[in-house]
C-alpha positions as CSV (number, residue, x, y, z in Angstrom):
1,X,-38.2,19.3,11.5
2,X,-36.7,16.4,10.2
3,X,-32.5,16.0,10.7
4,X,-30.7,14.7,7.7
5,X,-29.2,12.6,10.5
6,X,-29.7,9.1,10.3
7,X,-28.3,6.4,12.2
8,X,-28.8,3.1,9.6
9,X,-27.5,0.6,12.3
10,X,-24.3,-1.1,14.1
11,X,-21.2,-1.8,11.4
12,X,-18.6,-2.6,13.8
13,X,-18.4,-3.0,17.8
14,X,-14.9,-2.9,19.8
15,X,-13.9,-5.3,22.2
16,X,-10.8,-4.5,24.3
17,X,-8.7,-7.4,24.7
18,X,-4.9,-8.1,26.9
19,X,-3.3,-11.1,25.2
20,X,-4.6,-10.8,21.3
21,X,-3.9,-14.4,20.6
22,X,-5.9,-15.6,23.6
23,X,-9.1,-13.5,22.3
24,X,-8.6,-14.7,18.5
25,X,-8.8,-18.4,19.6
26,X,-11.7,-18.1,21.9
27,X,-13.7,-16.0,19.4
28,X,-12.7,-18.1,16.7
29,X,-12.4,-21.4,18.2
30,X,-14.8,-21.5,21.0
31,X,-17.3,-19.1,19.9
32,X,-16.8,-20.1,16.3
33,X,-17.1,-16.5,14.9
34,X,-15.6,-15.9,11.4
35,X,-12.1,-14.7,11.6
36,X,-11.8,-11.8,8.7
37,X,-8.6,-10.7,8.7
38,X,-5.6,-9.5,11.3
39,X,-3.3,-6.8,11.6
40,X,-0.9,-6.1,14.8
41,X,-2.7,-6.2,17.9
42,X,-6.2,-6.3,16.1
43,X,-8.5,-9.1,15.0
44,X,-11.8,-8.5,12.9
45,X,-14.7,-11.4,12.9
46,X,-18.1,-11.7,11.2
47,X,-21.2,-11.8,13.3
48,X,-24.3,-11.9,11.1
49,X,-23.8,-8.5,9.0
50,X,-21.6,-6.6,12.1
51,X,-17.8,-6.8,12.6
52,X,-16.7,-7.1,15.7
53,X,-13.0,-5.9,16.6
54,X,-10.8,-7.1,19.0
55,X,-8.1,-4.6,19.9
56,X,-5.3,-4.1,22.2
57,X,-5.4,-0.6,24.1
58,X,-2.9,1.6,22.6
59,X,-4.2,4.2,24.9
60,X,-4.9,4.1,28.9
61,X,-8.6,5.9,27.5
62,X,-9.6,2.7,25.8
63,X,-8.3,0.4,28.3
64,X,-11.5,-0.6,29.8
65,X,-13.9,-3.3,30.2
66,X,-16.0,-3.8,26.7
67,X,-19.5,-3.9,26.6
68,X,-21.8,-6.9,26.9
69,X,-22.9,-8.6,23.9
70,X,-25.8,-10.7,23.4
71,X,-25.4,-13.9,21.0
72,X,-28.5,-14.8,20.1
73,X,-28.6,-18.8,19.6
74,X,-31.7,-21.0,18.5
75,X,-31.0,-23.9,21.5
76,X,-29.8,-22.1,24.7
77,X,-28.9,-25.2,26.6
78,X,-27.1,-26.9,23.8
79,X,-25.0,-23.8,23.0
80,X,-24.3,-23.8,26.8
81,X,-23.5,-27.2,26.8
82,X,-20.8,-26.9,23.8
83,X,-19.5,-23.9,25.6
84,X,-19.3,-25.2,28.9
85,X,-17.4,-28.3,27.3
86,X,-14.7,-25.9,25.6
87,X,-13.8,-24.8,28.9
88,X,-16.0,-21.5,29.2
89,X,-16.8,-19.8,32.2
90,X,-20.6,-19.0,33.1
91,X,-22.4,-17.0,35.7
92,X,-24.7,-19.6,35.7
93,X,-27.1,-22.2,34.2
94,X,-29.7,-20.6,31.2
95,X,-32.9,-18.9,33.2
96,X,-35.8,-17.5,31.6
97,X,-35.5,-13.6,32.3
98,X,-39.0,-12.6,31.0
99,X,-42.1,-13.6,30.0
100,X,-44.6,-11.9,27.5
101,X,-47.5,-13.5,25.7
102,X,-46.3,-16.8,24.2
103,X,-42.4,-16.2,24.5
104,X,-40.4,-16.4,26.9
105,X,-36.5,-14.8,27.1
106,X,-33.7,-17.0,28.3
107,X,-29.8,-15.9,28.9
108,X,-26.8,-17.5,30.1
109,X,-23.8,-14.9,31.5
110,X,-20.4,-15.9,30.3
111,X,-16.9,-15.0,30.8
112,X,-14.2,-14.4,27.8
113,X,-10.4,-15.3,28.5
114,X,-10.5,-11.0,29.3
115,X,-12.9,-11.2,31.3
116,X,-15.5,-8.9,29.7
117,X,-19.0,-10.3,30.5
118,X,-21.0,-11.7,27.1
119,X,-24.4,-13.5,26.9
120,X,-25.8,-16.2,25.4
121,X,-29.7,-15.2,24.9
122,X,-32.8,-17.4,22.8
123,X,-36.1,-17.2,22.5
124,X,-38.2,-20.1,23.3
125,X,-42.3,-20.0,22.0
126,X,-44.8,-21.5,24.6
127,X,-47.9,-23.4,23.8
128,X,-50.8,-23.0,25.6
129,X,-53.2,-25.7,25.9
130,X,-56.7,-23.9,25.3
């Protein structure tokens, strides 16, 4: 039997932030999200058709660390580059993390000024000479 329950996708994810105006200008400056709007202790940005929100705790309940979120880039190592330039913290260089048929996965860990653990992440085709 068929639920008229239907999950239709992701319309907005919560990241819990400390100092608000820290978070704004690293999602806005470094990571060069689209800044919607901002209201006391919240910011909202665009990231290709989801909103993400960046909110202070008003609660001890939501005061934990957010969730980790993947930015998918076309150039992994230039996007690390840029972000390594503006300062940003990383795990570690980009490494391929899987391998299936003629793509391969790569990721980079990275740290906002909260430090709540995001991702760079591309995928990279690979020829195969015949």
């Amino acid at each position: 039997m068929k639920s008229s329950f239907n999950i239709l996708g992701i319309e907005q994810i919560s990241i819990r932030v400390r100092d608000i105006n820290a978070a704004v200008q690293f999602y806005q400056n470094t990571l060069e999200l689209q800044l919607l709007f901002e209201i006391p202790n919240m910011a909202f940005f665009a990231c290709n058709g989801i909103q993400i929100m960046l909110s202070v705790p008003e609660q001890s309940e939501f005061d934990h660390p957010s969730s980790t979120f993947y930015f998918k880039v076309e150039d992994i190592n230039a996007a690390y580059d840029t972000l390594l330039g503006r300062g940003v913290t990383f795990l570690g260089k980009p490494h391929k993390v899987v391998e299936m048929n003629d793509t391969q996965t790569w990721m980079a860990f990275f740290y906002d000024p909260d430090q709540n653990m995001h991702a760079l992440t591309s995928q990279v085709h690979v020829t195969r000479d015949q």
